[in-house]
N, C-alpha and C positions, 0 to 999 in steps of 0.2 A: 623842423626845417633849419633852423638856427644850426645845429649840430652836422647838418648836411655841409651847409656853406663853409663852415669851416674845417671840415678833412680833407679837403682839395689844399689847404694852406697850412702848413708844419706850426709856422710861425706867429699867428691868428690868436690872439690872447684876447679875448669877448674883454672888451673897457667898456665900464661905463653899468656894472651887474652890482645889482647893491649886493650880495653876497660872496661873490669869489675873489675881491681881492681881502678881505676879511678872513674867509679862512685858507686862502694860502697865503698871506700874511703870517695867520697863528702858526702854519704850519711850519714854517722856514724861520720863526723868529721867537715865538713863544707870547709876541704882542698884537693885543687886540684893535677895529679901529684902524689900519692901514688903507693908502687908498689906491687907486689904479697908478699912479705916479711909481710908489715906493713899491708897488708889487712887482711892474715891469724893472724895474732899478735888481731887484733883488733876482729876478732871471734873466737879467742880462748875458749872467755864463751859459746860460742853455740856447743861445740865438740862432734861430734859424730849426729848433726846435723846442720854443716857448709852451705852445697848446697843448704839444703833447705831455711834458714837462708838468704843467698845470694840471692837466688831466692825470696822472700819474700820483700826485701829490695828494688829489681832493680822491683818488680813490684808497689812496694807505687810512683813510678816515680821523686822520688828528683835524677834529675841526674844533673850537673854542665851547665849552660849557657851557649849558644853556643858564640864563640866569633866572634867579629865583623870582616870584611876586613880591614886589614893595609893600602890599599890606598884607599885614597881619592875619592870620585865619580866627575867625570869629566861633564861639560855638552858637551852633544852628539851634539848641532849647532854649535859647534867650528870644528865640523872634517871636 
């Protein structure tokens, strides 16, 4: 439904997604950790064709590396 609501509007940039200003962030900048502020900021030149612009960017798939587990892998013939 979400996705419905916003093809009626060019310009509809979903704020407020914990994922998509993070990876079209990496994607236009190479830095991880951006927020809805500095994502609109950075597609300011595509105004009035934001969403699609976004949509565009998250499908060429440069999204940020997943990161590895903090602990150590144990071996499992100790237990």
């Amino acid at each position: 439904m979400e996705a419905l609501k916003h093809r009626a509007v060019a310009d509809a940039l979903t704020t407020g997604d914990l994922h998509l200003p993070g990876h079209i962030g990496y994607a236009l900048t190479g830095r991880r950790g951006l927020g809805d502020a500095e994502v609109l900021e950075l597609l300011a030149p595509y105004a009035g064709q934001r969403h699609q612009a976004g949509r565009l960017i998250l499908l060429a798939g440069r999204i940020p590396a997943r990161r590895e587990p903090q602990a150590p892998l144990g071996r499992i013939a100790r237990l």
